[in-house]
PyMOL Python script that loads the backbone (N, CA, C, O; Angstrom):
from pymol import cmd

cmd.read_pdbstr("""\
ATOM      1  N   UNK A   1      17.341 -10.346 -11.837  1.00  0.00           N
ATOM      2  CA  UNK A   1      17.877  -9.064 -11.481  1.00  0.00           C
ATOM      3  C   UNK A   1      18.667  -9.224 -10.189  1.00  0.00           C
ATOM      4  O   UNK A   1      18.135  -9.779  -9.228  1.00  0.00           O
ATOM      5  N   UNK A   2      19.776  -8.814 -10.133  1.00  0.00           N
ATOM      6  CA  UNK A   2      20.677  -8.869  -8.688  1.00  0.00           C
ATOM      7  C   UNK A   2      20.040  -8.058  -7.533  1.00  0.00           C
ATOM      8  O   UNK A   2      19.379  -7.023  -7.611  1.00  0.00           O
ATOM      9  N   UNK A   3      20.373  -8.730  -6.514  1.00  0.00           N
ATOM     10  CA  UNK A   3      19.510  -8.250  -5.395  1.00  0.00           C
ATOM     11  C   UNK A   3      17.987  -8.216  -5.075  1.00  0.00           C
ATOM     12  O   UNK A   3      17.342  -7.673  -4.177  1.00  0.00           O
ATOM     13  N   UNK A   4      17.605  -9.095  -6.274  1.00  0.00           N
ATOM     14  CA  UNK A   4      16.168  -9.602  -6.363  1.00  0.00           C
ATOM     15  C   UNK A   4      15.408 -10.634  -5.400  1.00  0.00           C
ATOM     16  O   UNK A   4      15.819 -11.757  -5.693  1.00  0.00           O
ATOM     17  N   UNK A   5      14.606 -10.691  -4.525  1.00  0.00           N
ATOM     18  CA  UNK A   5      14.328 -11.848  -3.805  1.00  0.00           C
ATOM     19  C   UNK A   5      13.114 -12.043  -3.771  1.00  0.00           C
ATOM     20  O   UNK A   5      12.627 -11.029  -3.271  1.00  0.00           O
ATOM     21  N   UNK A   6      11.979 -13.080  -4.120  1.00  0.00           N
ATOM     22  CA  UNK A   6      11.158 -13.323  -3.907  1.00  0.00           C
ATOM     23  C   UNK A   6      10.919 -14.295  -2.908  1.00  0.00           C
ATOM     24  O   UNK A   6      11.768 -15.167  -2.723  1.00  0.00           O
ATOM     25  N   UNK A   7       9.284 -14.248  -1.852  1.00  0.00           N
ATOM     26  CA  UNK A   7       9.357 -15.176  -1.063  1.00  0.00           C
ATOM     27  C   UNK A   7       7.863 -16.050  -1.417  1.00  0.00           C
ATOM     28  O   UNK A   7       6.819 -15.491  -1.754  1.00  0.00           O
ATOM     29  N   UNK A   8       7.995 -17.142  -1.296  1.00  0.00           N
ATOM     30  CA  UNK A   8       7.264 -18.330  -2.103  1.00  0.00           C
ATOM     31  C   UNK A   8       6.628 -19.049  -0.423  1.00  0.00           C
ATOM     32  O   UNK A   8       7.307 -18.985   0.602  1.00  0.00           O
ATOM     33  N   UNK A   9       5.224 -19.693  -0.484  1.00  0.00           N
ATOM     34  CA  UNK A   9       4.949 -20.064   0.105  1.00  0.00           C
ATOM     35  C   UNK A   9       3.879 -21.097  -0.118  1.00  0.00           C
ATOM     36  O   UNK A   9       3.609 -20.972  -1.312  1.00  0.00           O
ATOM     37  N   UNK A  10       3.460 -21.625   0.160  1.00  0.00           N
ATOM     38  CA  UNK A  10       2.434 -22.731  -0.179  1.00  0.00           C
ATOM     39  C   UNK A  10       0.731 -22.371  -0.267  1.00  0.00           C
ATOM     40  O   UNK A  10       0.085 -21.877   0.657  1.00  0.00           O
ATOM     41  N   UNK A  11       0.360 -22.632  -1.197  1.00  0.00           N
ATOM     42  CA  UNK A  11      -1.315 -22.169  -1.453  1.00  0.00           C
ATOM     43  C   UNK A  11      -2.008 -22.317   0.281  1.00  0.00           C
ATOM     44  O   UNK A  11      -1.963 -23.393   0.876  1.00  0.00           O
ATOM     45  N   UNK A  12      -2.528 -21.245   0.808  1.00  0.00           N
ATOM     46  CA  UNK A  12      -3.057 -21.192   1.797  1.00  0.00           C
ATOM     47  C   UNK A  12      -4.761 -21.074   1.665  1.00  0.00           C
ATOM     48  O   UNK A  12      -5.259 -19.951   1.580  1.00  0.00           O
ATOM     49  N   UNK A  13      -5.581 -22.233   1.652  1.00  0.00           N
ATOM     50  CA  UNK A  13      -7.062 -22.102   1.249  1.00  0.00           C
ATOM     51  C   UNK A  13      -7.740 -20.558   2.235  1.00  0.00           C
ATOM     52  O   UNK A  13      -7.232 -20.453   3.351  1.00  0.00           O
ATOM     53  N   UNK A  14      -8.599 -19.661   1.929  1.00  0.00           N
ATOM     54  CA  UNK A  14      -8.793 -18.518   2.448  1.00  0.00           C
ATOM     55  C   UNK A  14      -7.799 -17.459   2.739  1.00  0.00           C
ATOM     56  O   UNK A  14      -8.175 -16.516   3.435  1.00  0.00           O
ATOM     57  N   UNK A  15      -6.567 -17.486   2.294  1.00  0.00           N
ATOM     58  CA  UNK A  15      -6.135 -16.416   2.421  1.00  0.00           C
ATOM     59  C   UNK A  15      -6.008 -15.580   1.010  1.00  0.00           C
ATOM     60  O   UNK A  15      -5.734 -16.145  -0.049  1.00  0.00           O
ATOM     61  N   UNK A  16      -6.309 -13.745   1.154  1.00  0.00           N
ATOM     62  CA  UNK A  16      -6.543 -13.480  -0.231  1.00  0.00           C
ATOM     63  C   UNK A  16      -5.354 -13.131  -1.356  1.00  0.00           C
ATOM     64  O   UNK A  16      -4.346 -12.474  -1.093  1.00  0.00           O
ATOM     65  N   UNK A  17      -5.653 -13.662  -2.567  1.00  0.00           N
ATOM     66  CA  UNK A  17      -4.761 -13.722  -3.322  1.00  0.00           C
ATOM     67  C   UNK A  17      -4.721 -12.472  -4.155  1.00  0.00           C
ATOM     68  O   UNK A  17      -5.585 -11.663  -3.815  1.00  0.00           O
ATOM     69  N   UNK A  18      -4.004 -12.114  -5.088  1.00  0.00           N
ATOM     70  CA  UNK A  18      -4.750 -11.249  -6.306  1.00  0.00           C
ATOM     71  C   UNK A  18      -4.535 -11.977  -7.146  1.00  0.00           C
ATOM     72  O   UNK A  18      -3.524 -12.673  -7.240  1.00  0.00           O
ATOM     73  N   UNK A  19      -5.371 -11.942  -7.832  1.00  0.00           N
ATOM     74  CA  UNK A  19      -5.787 -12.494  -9.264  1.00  0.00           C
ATOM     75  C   UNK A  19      -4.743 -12.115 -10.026  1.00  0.00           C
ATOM     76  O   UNK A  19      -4.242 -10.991 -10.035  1.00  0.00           O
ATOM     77  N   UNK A  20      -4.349 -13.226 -10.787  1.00  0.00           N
ATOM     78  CA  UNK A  20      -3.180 -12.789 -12.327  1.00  0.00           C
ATOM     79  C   UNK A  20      -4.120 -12.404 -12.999  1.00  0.00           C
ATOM     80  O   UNK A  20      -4.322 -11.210 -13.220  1.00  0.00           O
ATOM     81  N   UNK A  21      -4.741 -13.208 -13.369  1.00  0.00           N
ATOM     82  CA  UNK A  21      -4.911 -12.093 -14.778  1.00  0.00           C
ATOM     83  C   UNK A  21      -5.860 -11.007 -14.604  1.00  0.00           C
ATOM     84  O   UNK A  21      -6.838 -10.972 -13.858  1.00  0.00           O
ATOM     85  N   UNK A  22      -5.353  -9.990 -15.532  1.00  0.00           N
ATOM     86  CA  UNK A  22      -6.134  -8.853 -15.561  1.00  0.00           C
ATOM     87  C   UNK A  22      -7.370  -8.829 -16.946  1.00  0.00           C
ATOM     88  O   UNK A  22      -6.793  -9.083 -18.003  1.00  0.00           O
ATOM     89  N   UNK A  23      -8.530  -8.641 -17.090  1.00  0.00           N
ATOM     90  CA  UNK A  23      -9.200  -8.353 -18.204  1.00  0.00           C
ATOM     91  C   UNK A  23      -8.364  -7.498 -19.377  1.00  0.00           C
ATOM     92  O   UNK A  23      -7.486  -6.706 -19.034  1.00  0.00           O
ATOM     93  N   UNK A  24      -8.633  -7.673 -20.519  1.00  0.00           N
ATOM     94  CA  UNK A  24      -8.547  -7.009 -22.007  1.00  0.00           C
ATOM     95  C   UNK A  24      -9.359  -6.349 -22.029  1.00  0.00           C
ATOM     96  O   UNK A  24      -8.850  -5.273 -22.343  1.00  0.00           O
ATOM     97  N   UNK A  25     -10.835  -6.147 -21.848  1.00  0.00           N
ATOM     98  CA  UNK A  25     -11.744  -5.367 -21.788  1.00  0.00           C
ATOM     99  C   UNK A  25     -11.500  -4.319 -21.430  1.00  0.00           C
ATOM    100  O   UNK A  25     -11.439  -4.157 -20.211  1.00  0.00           O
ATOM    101  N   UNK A  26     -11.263  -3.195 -22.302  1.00  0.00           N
ATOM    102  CA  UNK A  26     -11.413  -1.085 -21.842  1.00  0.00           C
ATOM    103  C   UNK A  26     -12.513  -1.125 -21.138  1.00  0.00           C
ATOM    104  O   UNK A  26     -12.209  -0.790 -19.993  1.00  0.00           O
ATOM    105  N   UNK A  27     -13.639  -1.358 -21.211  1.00  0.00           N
ATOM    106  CA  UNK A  27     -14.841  -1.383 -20.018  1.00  0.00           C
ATOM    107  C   UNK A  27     -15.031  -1.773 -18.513  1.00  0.00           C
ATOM    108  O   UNK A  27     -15.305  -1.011 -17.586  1.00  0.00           O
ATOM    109  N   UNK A  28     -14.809  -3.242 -18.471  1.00  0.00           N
ATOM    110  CA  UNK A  28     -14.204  -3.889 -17.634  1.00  0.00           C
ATOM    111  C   UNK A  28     -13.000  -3.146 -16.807  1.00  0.00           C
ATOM    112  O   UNK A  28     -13.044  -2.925 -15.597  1.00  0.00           O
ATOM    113  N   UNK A  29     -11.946  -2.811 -17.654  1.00  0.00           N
ATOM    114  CA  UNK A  29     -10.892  -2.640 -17.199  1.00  0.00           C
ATOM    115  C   UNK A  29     -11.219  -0.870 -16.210  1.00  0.00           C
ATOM    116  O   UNK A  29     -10.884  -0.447 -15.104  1.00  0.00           O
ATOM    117  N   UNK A  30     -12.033  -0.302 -17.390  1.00  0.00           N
ATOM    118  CA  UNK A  30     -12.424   1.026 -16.383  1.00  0.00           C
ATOM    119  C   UNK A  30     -13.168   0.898 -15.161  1.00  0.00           C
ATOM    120  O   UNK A  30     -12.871   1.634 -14.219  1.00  0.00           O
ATOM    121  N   UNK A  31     -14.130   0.029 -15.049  1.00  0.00           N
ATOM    122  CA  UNK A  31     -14.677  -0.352 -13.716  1.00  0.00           C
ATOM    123  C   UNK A  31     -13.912  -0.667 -12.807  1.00  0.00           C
ATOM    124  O   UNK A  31     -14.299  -0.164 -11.753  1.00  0.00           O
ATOM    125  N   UNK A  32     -12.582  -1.535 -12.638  1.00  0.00           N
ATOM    126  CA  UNK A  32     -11.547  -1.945 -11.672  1.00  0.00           C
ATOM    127  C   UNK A  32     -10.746  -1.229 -11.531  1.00  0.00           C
ATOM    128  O   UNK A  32     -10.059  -1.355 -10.517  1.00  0.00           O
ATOM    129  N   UNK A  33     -10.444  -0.106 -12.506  1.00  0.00           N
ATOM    130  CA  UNK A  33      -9.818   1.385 -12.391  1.00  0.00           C
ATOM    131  C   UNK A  33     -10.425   2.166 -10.663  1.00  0.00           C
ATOM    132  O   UNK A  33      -9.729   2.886  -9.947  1.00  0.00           O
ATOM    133  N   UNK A  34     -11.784   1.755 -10.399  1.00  0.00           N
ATOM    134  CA  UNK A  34     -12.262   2.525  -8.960  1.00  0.00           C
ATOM    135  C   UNK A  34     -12.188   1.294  -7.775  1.00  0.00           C
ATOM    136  O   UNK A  34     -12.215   1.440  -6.553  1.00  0.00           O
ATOM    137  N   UNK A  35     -12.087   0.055  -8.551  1.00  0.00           N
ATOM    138  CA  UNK A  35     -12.550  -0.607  -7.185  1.00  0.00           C
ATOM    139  C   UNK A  35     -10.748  -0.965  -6.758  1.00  0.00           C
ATOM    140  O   UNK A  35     -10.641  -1.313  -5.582  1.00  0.00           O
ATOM    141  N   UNK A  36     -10.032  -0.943  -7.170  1.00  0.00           N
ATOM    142  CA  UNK A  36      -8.427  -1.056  -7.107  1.00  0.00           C
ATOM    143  C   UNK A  36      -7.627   0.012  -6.895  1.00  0.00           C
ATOM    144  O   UNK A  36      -7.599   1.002  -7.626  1.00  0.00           O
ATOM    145  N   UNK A  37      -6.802  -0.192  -5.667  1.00  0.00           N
ATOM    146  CA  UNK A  37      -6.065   1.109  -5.395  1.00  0.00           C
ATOM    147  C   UNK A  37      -5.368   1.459  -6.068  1.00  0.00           C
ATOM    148  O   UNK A  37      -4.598   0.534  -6.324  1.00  0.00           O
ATOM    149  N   UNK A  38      -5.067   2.492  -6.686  1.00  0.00           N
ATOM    150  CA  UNK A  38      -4.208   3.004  -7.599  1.00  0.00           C
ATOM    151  C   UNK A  38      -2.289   3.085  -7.129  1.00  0.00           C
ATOM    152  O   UNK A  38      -1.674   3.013  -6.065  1.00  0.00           O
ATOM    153  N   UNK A  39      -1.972   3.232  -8.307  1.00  0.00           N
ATOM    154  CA  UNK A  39      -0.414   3.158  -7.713  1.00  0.00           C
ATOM    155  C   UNK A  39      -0.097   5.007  -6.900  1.00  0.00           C
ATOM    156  O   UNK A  39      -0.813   5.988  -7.104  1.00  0.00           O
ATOM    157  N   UNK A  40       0.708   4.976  -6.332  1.00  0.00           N
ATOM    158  CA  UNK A  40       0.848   6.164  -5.431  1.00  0.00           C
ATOM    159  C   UNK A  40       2.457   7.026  -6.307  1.00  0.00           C
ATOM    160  O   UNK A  40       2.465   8.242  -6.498  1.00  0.00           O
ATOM    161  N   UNK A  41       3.271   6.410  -6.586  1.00  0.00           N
ATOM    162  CA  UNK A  41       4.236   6.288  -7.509  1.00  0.00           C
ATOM    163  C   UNK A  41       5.444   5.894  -6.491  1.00  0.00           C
ATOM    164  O   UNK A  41       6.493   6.513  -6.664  1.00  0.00           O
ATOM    165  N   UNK A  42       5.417   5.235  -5.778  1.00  0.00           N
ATOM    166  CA  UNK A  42       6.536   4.302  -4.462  1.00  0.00           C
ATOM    167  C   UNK A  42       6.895   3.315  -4.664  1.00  0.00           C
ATOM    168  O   UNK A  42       7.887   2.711  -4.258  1.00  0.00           O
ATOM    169  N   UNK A  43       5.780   2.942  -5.596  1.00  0.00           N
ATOM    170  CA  UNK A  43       5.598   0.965  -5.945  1.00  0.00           C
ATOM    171  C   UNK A  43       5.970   0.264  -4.274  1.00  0.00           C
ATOM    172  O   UNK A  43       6.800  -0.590  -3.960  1.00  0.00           O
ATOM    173  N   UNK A  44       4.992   1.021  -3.443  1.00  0.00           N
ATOM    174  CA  UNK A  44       4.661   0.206  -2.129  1.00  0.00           C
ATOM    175  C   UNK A  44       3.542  -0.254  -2.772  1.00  0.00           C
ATOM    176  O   UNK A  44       4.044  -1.350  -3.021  1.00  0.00           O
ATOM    177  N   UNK A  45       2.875  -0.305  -3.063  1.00  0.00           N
ATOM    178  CA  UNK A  45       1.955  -1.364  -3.458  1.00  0.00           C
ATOM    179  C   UNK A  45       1.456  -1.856  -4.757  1.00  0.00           C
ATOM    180  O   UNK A  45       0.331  -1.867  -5.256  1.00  0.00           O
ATOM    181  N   UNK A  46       2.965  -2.384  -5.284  1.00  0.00           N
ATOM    182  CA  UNK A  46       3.421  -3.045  -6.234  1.00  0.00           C
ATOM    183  C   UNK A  46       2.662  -4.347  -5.725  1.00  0.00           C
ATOM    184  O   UNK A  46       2.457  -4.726  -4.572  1.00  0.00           O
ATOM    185  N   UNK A  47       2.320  -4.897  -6.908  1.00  0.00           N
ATOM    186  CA  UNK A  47       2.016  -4.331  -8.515  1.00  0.00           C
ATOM    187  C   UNK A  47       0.360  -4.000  -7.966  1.00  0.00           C
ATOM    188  O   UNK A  47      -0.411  -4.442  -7.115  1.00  0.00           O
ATOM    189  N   UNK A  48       0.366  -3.000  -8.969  1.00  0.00           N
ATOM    190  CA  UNK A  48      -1.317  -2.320  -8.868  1.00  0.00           C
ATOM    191  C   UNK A  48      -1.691  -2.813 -10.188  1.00  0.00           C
ATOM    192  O   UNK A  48      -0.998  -3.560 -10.879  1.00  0.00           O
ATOM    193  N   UNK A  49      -2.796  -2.359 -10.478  1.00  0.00           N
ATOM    194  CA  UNK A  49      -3.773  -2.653 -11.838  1.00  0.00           C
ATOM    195  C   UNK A  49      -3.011  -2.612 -13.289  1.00  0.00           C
ATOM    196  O   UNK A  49      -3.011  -3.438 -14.203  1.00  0.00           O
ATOM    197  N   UNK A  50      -2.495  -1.603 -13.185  1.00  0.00           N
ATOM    198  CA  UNK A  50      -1.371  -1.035 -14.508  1.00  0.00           C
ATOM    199  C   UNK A  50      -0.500  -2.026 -14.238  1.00  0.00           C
ATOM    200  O   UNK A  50      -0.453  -2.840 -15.160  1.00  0.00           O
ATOM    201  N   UNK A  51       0.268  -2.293 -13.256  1.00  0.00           N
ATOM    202  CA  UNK A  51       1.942  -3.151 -13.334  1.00  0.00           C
ATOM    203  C   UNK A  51       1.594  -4.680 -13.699  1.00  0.00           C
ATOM    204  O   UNK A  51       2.311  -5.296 -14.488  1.00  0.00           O
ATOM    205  N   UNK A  52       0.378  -5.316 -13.047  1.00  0.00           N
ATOM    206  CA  UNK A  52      -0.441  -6.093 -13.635  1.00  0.00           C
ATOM    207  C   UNK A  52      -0.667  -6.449 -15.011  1.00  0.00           C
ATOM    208  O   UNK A  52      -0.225  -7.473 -15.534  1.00  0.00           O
ATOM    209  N   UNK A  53      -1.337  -5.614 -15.557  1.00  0.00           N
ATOM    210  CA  UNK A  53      -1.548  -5.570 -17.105  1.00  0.00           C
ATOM    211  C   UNK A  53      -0.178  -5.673 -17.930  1.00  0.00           C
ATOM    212  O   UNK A  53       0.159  -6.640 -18.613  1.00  0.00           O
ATOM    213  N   UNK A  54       0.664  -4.293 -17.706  1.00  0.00           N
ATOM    214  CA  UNK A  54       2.024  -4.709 -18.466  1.00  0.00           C
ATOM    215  C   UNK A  54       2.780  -5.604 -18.166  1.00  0.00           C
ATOM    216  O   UNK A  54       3.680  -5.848 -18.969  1.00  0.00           O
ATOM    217  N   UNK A  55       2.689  -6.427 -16.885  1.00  0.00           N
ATOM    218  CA  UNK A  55       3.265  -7.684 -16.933  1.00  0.00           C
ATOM    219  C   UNK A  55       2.545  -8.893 -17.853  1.00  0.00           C
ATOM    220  O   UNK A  55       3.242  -9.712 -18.451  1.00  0.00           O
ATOM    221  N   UNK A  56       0.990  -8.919 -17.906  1.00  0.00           N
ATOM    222  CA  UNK A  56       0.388  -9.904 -18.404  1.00  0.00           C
ATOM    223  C   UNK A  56       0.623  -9.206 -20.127  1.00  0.00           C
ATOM    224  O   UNK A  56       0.626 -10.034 -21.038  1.00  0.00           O
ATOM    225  N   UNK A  57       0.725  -8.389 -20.326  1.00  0.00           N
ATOM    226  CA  UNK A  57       0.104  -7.864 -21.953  1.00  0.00           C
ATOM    227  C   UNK A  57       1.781  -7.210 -23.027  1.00  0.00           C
ATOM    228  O   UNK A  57       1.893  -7.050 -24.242  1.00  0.00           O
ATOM    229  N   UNK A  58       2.684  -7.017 -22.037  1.00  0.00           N
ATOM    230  CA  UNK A  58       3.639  -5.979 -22.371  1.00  0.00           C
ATOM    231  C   UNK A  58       3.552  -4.778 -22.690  1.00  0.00           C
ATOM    232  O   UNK A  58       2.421  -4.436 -23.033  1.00  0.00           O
ATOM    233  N   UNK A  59       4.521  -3.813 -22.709  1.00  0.00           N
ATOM    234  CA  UNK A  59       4.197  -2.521 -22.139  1.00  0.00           C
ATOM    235  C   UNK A  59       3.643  -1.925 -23.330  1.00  0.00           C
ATOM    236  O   UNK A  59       3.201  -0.809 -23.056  1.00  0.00           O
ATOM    237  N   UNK A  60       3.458  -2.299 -24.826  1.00  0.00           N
ATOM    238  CA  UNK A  60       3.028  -1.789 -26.036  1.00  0.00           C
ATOM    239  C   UNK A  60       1.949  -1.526 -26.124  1.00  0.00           C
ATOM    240  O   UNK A  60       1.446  -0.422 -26.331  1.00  0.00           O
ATOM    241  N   UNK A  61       1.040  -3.393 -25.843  1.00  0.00           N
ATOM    242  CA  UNK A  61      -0.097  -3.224 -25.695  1.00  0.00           C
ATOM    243  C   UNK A  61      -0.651  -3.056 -24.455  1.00  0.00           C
ATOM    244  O   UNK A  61      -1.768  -2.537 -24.468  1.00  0.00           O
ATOM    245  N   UNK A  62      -0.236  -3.318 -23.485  1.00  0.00           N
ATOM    246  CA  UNK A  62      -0.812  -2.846 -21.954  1.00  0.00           C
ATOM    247  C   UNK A  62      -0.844  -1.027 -22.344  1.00  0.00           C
ATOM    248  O   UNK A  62      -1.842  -0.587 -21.773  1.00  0.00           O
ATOM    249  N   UNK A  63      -0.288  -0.153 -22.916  1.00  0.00           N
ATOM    250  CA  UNK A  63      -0.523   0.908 -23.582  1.00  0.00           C
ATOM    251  C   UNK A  63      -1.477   1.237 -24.262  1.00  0.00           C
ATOM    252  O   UNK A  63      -1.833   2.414 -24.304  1.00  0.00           O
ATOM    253  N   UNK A  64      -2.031   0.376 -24.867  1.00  0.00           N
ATOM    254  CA  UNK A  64      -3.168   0.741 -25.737  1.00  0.00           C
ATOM    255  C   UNK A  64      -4.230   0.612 -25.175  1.00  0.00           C
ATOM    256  O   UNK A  64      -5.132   1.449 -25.226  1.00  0.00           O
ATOM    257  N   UNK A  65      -4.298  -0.954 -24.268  1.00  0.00           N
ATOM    258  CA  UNK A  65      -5.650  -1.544 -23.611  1.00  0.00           C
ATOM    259  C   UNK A  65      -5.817  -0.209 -22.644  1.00  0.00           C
ATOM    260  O   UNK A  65      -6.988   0.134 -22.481  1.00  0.00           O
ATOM    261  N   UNK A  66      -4.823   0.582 -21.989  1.00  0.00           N
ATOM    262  CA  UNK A  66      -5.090   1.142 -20.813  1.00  0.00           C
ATOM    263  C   UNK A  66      -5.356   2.637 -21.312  1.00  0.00           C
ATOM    264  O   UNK A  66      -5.704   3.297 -20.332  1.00  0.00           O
ATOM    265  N   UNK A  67      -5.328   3.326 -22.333  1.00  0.00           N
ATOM    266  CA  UNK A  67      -5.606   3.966 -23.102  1.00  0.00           C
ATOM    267  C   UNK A  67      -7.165   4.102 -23.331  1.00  0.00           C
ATOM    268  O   UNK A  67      -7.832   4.895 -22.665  1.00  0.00           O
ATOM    269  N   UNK A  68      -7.582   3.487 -24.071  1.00  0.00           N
ATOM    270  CA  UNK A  68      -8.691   3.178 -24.234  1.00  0.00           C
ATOM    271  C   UNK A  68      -9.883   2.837 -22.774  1.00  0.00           C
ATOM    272  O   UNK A  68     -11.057   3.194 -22.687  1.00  0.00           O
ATOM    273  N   UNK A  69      -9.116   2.096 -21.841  1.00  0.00           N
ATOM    274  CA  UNK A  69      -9.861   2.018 -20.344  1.00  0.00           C
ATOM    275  C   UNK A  69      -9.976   3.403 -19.691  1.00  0.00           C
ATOM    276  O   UNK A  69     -10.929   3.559 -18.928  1.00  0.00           O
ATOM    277  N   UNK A  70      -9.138   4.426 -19.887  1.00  0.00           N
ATOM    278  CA  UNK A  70      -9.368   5.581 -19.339  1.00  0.00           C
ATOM    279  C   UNK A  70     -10.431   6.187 -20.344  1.00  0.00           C
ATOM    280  O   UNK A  70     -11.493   6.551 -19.840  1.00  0.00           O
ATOM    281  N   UNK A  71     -10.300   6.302 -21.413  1.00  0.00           N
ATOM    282  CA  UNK A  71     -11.319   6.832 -22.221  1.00  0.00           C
ATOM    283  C   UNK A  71     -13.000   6.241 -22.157  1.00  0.00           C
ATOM    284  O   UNK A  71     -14.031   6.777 -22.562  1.00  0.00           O
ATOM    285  N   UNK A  72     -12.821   5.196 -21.616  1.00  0.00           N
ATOM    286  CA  UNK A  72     -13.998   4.787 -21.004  1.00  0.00           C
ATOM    287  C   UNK A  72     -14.624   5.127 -19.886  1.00  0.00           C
ATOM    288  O   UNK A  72     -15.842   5.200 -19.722  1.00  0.00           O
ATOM    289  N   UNK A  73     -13.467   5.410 -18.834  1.00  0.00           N
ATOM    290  CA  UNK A  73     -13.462   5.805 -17.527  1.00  0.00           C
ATOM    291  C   UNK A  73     -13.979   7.417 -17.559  1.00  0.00           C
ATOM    292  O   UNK A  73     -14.808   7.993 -16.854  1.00  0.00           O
ATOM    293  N   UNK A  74     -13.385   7.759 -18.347  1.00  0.00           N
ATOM    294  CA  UNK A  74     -13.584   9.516 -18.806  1.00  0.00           C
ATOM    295  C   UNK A  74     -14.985   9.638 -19.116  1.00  0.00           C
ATOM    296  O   UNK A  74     -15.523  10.548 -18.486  1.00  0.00           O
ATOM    297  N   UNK A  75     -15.889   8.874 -20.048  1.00  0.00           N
ATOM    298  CA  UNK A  75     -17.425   8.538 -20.602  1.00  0.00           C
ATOM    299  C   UNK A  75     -17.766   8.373 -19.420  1.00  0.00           C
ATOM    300  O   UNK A  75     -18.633   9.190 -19.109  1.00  0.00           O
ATOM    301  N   UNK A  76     -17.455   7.607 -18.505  1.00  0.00           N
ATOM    302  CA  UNK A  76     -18.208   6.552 -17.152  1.00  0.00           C
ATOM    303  C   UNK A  76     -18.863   8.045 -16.139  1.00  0.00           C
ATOM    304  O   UNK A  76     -19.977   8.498 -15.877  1.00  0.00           O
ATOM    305  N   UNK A  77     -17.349   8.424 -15.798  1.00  0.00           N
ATOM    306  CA  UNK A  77     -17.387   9.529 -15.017  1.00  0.00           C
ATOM    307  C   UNK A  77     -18.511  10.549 -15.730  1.00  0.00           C
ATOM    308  O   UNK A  77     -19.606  10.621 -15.172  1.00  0.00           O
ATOM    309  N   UNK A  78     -18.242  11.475 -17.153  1.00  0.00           N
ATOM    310  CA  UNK A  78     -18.937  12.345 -17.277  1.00  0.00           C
ATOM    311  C   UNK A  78     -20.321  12.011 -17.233  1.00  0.00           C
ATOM    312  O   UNK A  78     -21.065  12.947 -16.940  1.00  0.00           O
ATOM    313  N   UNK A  79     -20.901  10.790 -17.476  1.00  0.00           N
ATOM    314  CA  UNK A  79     -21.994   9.958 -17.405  1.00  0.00           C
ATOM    315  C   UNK A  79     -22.689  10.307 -16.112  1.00  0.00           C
ATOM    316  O   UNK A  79     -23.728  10.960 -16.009  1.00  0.00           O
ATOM    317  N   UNK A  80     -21.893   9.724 -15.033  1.00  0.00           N
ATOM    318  CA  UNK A  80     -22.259  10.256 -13.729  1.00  0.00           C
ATOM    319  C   UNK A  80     -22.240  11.168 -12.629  1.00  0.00           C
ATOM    320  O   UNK A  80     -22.636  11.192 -11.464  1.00  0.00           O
ATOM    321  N   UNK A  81     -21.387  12.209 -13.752  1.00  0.00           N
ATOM    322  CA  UNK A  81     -21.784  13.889 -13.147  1.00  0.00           C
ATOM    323  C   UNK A  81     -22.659  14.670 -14.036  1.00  0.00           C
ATOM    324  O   UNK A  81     -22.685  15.898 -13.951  1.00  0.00           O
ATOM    325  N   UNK A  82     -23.583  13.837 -15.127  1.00  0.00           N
ATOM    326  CA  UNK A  82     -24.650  14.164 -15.736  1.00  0.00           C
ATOM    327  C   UNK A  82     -25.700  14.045 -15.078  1.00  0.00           C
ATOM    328  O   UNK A  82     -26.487  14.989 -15.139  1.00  0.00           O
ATOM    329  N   UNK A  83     -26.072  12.807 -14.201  1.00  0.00           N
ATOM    330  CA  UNK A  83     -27.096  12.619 -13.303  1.00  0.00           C
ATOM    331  C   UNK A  83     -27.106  13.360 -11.978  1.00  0.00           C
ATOM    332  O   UNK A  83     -28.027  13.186 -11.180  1.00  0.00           O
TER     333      UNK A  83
END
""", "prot")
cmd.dss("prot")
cmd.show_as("cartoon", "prot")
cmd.util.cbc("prot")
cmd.orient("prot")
């Protein structure tokens, strides 16, 4: 893409990375739904959980997996405004 720049640097032992890959798991995936900041819609803190996934999955199925993770998330939650 024009005007694109990435900056590359050498594996630094202890400094933190994010993880590529994201889980397939709707379960999984709803649990990291709370512990991961969500996108704000700025893409300042590009890439979040979602930009993640549709980069690893494409946007079809990163659609479906994330679909289904909220519908889990939706169970999770009502779960724990039952108790």
């Amino acid at each position: 893409m024009s005007g694109t720049t990435v900056t590359m640097h050498p594996f630094i032992p202890g400094l933190a990375y994010t993880t590529p890959h994201v889980t397939r798991d709707p379960d999984e995936l709803a649990l990291l739904m709370d512990c991961e900041p969500g996108g704000d819609g700025t893409n300042r803190d590009f890439p979040d959980l979602w930009d993640r996934l549709q980069a690893q999955e494409g946007c079809e199925e990163a659609a479906r997996i994330w679909k289904k993770a909220c519908i889990a998330r939706d169970a999770l939650t009502r779960t724990e405004d039952a108790d």
